[in-house]
C-alpha positions as CSV (number, residue, x, y, z in Angstrom):
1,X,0.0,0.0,0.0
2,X,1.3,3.6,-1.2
3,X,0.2,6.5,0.5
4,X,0.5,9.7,-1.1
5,X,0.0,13.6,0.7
6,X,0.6,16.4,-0.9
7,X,1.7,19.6,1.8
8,X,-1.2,20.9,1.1
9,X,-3.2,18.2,2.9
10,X,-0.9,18.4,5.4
11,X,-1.9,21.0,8.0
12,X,0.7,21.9,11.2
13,X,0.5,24.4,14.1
14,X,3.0,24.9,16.1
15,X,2.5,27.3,19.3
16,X,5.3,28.3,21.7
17,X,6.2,30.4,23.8
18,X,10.1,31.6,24.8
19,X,10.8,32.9,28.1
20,X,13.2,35.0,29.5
21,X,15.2,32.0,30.6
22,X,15.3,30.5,27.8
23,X,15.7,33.4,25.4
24,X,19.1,33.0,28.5
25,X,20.0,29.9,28.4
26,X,19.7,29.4,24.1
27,X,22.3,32.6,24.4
28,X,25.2,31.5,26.6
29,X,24.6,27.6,24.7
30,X,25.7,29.9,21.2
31,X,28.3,32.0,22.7
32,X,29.7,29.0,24.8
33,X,29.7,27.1,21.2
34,X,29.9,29.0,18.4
35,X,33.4,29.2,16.8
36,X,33.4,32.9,15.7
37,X,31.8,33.9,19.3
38,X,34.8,32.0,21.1
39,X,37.2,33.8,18.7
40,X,35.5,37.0,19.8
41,X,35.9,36.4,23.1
42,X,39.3,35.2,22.7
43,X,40.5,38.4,21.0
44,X,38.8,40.2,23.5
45,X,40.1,39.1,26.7
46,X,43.6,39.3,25.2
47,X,43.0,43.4,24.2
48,X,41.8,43.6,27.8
49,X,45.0,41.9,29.5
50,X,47.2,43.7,27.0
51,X,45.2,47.1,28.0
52,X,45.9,46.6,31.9
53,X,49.4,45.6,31.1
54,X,49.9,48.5,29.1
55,X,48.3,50.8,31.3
56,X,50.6,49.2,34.4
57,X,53.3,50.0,32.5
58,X,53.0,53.3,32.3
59,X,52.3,53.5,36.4
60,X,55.6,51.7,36.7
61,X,53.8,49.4,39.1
């Protein structure tokens, strides 16, 4: 037996709704595991150590 359904037959609602928590937690999953966001981050934290260092430096602490 063959059965055969065209999309337009097929008929699907989905409802949701997103919290705050979640709209969260779906965040810090793609900045914990995205590649670019990690290289971001990366880059970033390095500036920031370079920009204390720098900035030691010039205290002569």
């Amino acid at each position: 037996m063959t059965i055969i359904l065209s999309l337009e037959e097929v008929k699907i609602e989905f409802n949701f709704e997103v919290t705050e928590e979640d709209y969260v937690k779906f965040s810090l999953y793609h900045i914990e595991n995205s590649p670019e966001h990690k290289r971001l981050y990366n880059m970033l934290r390095y500036f920031k150590v370079f920009k204390i260092e720098s900035y030691n430096e010039r205290l002569h602490v």
